[in-house]
N, CA, C and O atoms as a GROMACS GRO file, in nm:
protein
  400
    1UNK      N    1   6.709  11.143   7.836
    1UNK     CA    2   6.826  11.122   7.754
    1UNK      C    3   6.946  11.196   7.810
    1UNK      O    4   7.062  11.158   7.797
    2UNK      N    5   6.910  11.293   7.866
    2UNK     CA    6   7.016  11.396   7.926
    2UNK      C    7   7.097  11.302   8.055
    2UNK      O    8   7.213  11.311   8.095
    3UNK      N    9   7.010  11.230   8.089
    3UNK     CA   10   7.049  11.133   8.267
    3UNK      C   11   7.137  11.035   8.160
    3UNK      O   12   7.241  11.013   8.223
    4UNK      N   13   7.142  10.990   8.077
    4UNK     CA   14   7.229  10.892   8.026
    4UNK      C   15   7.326  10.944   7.972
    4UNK      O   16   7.435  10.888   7.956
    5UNK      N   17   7.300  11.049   7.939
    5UNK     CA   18   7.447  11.109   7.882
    5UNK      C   19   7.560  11.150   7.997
    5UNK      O   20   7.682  11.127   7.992
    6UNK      N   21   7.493  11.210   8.092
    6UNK     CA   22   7.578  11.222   8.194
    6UNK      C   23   7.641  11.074   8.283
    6UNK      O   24   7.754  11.069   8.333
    7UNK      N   25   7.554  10.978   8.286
    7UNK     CA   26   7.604  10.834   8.334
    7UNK      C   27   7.740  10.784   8.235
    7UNK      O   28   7.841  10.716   8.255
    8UNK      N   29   7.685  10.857   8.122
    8UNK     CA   30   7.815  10.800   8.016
    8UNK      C   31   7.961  10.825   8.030
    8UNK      O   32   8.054  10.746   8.047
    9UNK      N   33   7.953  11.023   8.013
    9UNK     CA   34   8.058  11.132   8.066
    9UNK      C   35   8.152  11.036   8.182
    9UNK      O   36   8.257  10.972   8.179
   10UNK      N   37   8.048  11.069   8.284
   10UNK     CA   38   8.084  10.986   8.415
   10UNK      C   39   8.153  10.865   8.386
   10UNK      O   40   8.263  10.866   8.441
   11UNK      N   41   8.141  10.801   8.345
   11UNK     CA   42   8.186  10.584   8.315
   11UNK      C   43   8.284  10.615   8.263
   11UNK      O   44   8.387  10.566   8.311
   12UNK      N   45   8.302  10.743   8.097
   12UNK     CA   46   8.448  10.719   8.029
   12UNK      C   47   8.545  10.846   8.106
   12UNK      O   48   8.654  10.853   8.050
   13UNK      N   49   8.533  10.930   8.203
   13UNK     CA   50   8.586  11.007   8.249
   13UNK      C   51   8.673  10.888   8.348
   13UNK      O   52   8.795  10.870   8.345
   14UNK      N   53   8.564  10.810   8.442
   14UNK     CA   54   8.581  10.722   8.510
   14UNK      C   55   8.716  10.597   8.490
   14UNK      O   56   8.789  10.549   8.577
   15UNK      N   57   8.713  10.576   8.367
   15UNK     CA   58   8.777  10.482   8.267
   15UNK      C   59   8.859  10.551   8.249
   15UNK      O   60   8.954  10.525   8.324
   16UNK      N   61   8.876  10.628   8.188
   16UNK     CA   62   9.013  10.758   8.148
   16UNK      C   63   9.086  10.745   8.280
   16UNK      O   64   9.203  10.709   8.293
   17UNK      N   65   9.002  10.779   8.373
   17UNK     CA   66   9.143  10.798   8.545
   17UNK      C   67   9.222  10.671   8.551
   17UNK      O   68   9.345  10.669   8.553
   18UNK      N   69   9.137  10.555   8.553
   18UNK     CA   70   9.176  10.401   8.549
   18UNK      C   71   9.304  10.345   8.467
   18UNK      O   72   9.389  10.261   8.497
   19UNK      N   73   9.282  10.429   8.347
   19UNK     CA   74   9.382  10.404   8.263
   19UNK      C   75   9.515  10.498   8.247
   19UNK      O   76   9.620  10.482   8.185
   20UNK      N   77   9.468  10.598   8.327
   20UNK     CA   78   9.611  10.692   8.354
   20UNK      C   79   9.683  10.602   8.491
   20UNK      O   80   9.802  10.580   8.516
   21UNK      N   81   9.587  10.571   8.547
   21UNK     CA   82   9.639  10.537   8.692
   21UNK      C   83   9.729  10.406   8.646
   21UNK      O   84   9.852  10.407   8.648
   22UNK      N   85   9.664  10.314   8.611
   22UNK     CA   86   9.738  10.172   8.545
   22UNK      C   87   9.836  10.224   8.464
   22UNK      O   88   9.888  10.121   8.422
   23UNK      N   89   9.919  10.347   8.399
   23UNK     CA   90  10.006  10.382   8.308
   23UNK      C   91  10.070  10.431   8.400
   23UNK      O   92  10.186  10.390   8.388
   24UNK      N   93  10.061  10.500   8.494
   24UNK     CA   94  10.158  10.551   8.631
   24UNK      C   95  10.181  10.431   8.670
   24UNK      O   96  10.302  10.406   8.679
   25UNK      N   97  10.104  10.337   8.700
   25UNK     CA   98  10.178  10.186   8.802
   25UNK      C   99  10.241  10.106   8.738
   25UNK      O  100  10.299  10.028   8.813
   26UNK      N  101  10.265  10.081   8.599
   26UNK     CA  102  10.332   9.999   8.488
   26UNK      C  103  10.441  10.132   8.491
   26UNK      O  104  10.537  10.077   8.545
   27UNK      N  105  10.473  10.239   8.473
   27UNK     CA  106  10.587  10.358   8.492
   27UNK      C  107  10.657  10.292   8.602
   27UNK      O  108  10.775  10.259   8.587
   28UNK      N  109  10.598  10.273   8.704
   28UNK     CA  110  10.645  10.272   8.867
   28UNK      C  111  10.721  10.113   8.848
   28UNK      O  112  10.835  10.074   8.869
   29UNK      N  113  10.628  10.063   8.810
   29UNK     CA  114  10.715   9.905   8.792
   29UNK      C  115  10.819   9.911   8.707
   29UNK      O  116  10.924   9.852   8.734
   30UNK      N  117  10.802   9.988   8.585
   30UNK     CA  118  10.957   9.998   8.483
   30UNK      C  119  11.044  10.082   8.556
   30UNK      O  120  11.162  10.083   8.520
   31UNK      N  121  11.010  10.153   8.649
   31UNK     CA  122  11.120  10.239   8.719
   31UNK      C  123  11.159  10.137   8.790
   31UNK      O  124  11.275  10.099   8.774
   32UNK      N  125  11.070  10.065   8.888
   32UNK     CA  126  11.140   9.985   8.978
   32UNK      C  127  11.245   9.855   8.932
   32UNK      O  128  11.336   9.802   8.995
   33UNK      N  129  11.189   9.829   8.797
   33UNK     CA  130  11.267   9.710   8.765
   33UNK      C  131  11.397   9.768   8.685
   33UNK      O  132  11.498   9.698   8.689
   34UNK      N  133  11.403   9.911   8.600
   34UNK     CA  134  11.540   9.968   8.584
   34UNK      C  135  11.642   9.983   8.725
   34UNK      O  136  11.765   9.982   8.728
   35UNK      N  137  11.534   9.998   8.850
   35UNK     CA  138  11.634  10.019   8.933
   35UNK      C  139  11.722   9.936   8.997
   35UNK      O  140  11.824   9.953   9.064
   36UNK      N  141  11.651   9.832   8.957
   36UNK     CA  142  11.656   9.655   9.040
   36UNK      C  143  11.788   9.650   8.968
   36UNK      O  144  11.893   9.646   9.032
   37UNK      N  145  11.784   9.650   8.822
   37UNK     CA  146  11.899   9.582   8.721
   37UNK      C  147  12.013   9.700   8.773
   37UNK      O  148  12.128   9.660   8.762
   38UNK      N  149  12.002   9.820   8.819
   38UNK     CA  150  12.111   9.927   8.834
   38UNK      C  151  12.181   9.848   8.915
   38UNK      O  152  12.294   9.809   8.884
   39UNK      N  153  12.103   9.807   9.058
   39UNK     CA  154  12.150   9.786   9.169
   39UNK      C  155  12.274   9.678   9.142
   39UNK      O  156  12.394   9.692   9.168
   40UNK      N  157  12.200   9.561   9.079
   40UNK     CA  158  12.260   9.445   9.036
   40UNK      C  159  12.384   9.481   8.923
   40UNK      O  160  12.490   9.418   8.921
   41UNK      N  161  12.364   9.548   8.866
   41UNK     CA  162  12.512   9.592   8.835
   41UNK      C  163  12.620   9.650   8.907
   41UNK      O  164  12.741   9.631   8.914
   42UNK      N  165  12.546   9.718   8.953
   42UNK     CA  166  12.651   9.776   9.078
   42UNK      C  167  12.697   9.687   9.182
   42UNK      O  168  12.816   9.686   9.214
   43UNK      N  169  12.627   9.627   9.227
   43UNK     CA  170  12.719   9.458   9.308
   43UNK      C  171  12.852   9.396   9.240
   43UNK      O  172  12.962   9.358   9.279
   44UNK      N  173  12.766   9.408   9.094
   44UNK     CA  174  12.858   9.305   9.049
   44UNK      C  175  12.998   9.384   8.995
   44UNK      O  176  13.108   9.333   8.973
   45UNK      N  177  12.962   9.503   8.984
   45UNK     CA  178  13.124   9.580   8.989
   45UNK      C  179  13.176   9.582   9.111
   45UNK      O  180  13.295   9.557   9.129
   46UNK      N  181  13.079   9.619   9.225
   46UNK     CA  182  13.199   9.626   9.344
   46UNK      C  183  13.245   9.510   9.389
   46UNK      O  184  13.355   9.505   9.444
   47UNK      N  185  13.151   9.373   9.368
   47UNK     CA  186  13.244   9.301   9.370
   47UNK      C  187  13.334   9.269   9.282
   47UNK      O  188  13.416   9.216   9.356
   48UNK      N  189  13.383   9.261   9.164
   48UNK     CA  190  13.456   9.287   9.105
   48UNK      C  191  13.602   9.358   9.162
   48UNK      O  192  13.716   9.311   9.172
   49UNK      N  193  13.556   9.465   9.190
   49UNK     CA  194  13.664   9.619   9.284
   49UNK      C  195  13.745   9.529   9.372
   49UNK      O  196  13.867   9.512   9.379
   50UNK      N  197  13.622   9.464   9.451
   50UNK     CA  198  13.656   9.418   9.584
   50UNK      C  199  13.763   9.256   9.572
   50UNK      O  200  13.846   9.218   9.655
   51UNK      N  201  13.730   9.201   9.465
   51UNK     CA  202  13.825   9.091   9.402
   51UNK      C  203  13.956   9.147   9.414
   51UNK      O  204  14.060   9.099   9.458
   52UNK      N  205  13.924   9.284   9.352
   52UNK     CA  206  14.102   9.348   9.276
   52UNK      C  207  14.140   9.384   9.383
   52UNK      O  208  14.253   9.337   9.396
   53UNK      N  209  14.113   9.439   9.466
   53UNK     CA  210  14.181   9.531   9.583
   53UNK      C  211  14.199   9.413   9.659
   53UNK      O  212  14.299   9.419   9.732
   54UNK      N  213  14.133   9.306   9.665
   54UNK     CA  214  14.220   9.196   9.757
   54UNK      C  215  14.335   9.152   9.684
   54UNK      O  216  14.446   9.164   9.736
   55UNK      N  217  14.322   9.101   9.569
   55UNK     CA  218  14.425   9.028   9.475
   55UNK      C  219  14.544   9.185   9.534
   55UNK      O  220  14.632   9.147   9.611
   56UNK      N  221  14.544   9.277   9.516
   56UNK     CA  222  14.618   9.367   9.529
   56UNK      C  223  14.638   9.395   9.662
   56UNK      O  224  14.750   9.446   9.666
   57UNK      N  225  14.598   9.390   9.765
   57UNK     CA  226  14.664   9.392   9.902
   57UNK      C  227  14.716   9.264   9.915
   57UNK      O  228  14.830   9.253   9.958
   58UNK      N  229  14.648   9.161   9.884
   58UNK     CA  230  14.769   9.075   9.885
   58UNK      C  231  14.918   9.078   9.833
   58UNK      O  232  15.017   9.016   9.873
   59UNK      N  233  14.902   9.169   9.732
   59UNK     CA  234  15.050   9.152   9.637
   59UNK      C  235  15.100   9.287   9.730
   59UNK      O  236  15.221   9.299   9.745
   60UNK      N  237  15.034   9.361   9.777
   60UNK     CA  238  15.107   9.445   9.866
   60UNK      C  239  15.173   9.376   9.994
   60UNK      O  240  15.290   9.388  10.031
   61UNK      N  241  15.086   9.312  10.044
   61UNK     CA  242  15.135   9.234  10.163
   61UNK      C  243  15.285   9.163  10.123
   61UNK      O  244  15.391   9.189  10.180
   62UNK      N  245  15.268   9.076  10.024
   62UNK     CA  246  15.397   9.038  10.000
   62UNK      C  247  15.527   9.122   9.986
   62UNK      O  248  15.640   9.105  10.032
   63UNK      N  249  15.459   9.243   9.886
   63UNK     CA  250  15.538   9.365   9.895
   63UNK      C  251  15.610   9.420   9.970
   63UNK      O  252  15.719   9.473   9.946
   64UNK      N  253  15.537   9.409  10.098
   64UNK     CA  254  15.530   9.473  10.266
   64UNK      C  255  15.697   9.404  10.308
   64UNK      O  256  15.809   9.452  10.327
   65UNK      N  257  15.622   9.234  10.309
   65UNK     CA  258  15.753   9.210  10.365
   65UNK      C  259  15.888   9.171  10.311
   65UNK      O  260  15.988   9.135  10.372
   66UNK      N  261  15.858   9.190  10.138
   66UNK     CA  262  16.004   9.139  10.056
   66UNK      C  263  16.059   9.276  10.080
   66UNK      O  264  16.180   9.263  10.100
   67UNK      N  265  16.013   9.445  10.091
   67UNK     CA  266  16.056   9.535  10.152
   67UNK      C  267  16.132   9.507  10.298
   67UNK      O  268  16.246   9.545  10.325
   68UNK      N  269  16.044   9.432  10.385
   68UNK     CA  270  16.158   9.462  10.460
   68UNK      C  271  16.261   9.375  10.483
   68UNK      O  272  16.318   9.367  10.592
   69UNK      N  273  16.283   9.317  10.399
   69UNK     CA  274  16.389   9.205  10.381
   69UNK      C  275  16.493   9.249  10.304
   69UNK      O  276  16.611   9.218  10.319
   70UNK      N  277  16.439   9.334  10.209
   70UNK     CA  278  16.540   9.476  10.170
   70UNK      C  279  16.598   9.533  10.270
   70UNK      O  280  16.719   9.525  10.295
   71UNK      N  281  16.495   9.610  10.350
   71UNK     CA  282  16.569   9.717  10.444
   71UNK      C  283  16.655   9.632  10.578
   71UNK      O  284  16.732   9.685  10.658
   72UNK      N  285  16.624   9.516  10.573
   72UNK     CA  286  16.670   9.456  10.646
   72UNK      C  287  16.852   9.391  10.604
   72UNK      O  288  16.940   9.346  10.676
   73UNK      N  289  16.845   9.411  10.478
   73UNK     CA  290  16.978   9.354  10.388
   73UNK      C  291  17.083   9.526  10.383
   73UNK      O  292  17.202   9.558  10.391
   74UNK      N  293  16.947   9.594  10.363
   74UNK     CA  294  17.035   9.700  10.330
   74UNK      C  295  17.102   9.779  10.441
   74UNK      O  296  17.184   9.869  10.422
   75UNK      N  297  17.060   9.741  10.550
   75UNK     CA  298  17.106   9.735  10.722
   75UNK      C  299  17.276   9.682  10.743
   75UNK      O  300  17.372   9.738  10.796
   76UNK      N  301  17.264   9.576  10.688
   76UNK     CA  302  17.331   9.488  10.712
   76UNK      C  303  17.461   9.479  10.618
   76UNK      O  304  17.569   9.436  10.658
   77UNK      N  305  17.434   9.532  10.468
   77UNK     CA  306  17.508   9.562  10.399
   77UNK      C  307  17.614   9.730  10.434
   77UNK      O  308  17.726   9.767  10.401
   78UNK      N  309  17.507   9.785  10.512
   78UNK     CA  310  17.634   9.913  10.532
   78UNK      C  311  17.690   9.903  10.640
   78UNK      O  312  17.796   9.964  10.654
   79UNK      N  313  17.641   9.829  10.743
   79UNK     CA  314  17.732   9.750  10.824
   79UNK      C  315  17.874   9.726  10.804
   79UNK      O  316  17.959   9.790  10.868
   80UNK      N  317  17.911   9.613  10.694
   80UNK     CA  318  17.974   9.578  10.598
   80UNK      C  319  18.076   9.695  10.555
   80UNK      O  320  18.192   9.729  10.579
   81UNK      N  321  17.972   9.734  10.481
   81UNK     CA  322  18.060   9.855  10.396
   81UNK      C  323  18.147   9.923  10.513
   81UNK      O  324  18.268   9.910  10.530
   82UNK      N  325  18.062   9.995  10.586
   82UNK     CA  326  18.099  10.061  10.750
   82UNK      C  327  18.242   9.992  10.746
   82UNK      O  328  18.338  10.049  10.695
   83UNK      N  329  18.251   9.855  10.807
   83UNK     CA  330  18.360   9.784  10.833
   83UNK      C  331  18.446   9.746  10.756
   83UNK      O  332  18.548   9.689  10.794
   84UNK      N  333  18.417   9.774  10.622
   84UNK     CA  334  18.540   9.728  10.523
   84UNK      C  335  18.625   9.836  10.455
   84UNK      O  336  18.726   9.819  10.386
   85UNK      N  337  18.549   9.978  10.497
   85UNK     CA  338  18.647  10.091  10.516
   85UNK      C  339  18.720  10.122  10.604
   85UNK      O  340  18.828  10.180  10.590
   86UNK      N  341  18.655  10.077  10.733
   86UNK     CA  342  18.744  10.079  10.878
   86UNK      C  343  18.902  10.005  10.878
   86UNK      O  344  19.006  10.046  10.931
   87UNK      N  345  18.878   9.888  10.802
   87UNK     CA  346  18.931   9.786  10.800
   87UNK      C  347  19.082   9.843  10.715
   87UNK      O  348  19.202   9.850  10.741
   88UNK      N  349  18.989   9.877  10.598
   88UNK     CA  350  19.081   9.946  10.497
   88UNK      C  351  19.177  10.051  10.512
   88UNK      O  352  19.288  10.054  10.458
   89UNK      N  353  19.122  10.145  10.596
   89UNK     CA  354  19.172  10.274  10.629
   89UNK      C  355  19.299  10.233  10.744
   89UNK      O  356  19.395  10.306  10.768
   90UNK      N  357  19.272  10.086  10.811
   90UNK     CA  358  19.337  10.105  10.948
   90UNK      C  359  19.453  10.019  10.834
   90UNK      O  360  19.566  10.065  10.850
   91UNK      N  361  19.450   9.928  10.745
   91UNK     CA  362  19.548   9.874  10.678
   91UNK      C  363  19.636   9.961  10.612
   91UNK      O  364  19.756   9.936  10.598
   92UNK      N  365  19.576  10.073  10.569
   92UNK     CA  366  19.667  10.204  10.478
   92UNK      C  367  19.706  10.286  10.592
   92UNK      O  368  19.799  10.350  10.543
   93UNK      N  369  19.695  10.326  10.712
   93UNK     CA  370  19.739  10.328  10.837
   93UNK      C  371  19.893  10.312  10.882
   93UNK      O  372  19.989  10.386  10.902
   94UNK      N  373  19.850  10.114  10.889
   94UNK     CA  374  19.949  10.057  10.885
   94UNK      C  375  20.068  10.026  10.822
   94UNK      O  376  20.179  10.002  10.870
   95UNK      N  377  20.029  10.030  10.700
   95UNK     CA  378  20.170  10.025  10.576
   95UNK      C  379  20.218  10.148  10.568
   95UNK      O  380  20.338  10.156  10.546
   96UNK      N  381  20.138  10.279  10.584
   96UNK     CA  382  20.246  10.384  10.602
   96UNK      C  383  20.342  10.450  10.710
   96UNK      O  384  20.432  10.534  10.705
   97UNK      N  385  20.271  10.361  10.827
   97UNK     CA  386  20.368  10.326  10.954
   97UNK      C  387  20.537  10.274  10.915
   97UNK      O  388  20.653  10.314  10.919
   98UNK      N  389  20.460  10.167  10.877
   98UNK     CA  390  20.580  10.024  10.871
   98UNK      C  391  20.697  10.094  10.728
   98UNK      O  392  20.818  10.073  10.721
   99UNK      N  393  20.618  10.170  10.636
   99UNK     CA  394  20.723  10.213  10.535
   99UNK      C  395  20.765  10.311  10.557
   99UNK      O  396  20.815  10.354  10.453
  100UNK      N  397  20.779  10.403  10.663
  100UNK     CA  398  20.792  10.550  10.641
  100UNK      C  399  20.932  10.544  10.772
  100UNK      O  400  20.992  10.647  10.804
   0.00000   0.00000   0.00000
């Protein structure tokens, strides 16, 4: 009776490991499948990111060059200015020549 009791011990000790072990590998799979869904969120924000930061270098790009169409006006405008004081100065110049 003693040899069967120990065959027994043995079988549910046996069974006990089996069933810790199968509770670690169902753990391992819920870890792995929380990690799966992390990942997949995280794609789907950076792509997301990666949408915006294009939509937004594009609007920079445009940015880029309606800037230099500015600096390119604003070149051109003191030019202008430059010459319409020259212009001015040499006319007040002149009339106090001609009146004096």
């Amino acid at each position: 009776m003693n040899d069967t009791t120990i065959l027994i011990d043995s079988s549910i000790q046996h069974q006990r490991s089996l069933q810790r072990a199968n509770r670690g590998v169902d753990d391992l799979l819920e870890s792995g499948a929380s990690i799966l869904q992390s990942l997949r969120e995280q794609r789907d924000r950076l792509t997301g990111t990666r949408n915006r930061l294009s939509g937004i270098f594009g609007s920079l790009r445009l940015s880029n060059t309606t800037m230099k169409y500015i600096e390119k006006r604003l070149k051109e405008d003191k030019y202008i200015l430059y010459g319409g004081m020259a212009v001015t100065i040499l006319v007040i110049i002149i009339v106090m020549i001609y009146f004096s």
